[in-house]
Residue frames as qw, qx, qy, qz and C-alpha x, y, z in Angstrom:
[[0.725, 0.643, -0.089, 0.230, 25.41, -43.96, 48.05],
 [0.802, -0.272, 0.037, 0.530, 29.19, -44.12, 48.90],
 [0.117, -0.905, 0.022, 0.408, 31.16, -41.27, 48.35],
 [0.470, -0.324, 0.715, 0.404, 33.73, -43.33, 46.37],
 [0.417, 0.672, 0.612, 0.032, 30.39, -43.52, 43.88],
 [0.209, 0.966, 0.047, -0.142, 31.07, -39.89, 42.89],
 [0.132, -0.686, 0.609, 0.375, 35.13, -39.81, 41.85],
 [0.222, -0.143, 0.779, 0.569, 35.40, -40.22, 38.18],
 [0.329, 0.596, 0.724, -0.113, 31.36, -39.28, 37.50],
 [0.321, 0.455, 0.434, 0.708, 30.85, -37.13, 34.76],
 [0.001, -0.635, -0.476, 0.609, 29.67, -33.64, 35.07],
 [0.126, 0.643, 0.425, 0.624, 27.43, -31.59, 32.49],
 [0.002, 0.106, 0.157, 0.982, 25.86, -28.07, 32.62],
 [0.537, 0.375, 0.550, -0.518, 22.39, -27.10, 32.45],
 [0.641, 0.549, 0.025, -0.536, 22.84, -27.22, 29.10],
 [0.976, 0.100, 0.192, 0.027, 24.52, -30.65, 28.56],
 [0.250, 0.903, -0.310, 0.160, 27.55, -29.14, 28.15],
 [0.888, -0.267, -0.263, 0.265, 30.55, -31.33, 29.77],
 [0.338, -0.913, 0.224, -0.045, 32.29, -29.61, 32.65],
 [0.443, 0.518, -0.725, 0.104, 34.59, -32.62, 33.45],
 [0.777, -0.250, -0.570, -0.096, 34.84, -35.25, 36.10],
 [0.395, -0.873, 0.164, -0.235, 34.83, -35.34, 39.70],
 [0.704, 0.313, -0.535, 0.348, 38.25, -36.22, 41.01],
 [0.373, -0.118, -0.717, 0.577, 37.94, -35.28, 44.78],
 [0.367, -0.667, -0.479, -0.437, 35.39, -33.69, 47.18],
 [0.031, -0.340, 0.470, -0.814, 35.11, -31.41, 50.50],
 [0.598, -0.473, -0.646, -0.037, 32.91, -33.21, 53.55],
 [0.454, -0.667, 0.098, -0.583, 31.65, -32.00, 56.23],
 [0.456, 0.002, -0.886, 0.085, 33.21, -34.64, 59.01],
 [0.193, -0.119, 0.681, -0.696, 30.99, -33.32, 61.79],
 [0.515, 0.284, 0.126, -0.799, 27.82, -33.75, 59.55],
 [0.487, -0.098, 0.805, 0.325, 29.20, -36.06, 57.33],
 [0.424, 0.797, 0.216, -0.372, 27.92, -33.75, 54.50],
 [0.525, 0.403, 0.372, 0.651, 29.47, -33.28, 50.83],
 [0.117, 0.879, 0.209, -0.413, 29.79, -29.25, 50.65],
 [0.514, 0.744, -0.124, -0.408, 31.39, -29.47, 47.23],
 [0.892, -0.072, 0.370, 0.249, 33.23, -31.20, 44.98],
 [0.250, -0.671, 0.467, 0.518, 36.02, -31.00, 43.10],
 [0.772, 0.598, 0.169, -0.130, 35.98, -30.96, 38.93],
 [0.210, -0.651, 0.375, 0.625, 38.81, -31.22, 36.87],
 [0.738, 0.609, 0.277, -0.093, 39.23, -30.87, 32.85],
 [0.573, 0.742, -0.346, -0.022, 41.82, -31.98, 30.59],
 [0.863, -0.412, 0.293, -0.008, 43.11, -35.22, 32.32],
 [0.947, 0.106, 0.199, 0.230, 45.77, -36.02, 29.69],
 [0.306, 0.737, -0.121, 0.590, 47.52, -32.61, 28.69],
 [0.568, -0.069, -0.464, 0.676, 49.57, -30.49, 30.85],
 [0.168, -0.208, 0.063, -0.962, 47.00, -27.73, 31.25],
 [0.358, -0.336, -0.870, -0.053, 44.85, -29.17, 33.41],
 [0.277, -0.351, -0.104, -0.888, 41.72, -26.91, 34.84],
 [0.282, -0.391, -0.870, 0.105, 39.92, -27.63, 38.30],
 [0.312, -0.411, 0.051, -0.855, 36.69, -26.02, 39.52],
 [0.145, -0.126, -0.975, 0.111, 34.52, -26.10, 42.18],
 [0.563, -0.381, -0.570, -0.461, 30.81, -27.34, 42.45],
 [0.286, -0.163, 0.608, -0.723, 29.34, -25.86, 45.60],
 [0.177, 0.338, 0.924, -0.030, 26.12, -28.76, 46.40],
 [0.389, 0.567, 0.337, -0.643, 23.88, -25.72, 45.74],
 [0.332, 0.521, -0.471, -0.630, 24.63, -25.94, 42.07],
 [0.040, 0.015, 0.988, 0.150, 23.83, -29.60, 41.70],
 [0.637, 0.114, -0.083, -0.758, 20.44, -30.11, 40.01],
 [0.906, -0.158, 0.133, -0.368, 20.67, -33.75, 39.93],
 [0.051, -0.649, 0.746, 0.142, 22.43, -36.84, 40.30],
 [0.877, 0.386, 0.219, -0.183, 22.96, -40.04, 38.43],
 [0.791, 0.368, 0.183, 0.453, 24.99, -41.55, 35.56],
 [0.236, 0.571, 0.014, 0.786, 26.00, -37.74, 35.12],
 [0.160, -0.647, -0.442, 0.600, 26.00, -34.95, 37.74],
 [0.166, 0.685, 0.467, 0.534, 23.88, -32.56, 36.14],
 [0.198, -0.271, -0.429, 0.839, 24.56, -28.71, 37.43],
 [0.055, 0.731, 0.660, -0.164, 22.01, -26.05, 37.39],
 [0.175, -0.813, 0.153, 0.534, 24.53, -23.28, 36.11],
 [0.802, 0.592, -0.073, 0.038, 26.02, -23.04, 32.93],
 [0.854, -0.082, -0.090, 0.506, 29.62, -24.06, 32.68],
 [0.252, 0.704, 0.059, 0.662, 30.49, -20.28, 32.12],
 [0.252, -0.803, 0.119, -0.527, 29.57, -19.34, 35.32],
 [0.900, -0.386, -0.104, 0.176, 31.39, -22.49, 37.46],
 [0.048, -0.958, 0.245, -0.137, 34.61, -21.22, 39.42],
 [0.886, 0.285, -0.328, 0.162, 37.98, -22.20, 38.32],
 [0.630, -0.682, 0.362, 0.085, 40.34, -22.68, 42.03],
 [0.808, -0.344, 0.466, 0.106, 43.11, -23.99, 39.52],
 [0.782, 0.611, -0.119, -0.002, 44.98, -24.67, 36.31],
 [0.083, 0.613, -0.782, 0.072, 48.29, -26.51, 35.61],
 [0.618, 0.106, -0.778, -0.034, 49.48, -30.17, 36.20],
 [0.120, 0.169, -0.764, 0.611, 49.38, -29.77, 39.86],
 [0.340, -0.385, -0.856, 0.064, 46.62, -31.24, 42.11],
 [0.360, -0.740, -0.028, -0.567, 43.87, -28.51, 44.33]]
């Protein structure tokens, strides 16, 4: 799967809860590993909220990235209009 596959992919909770979508990601370039990605919520306002999703928290992937945490407990690196 392409990396390019994951920016703009939904992201839920464990309990189906929507986090928000990915919109950029951290790589490993010796390993060429994903070690987390980047969420952000509220794409159209000016309060715009990004966390990140370490890979340990990913329970599966697919149409949705499903995490394994509730959204409560994901950690916000961000808020405002500006970019992480």
């Amino acid at each position: 799967m392409k990396a390019s596959n994951f920016l703009g992919t939904g992201v839920l909770d464990k309990n189906a809860l929507k986090v928000g979508k990915v919109v950029d990601m951290f790589v490993e370039p010796e390993k060429g590993l994903i070690n987390s990605i980047i969420v952000s919520k509220g794409e159209l306002g000016l309060r715009k909220e990004h966390f990140i999703i370490k890979t340990e928290e990913i329970e599966s992937l697919g149409d949705y990235i499903i995490l394994n945490i509730e959204k409560s407990q994901v950690e916000v690196v961000g808020e405002g209009s500006e970019t992480v």
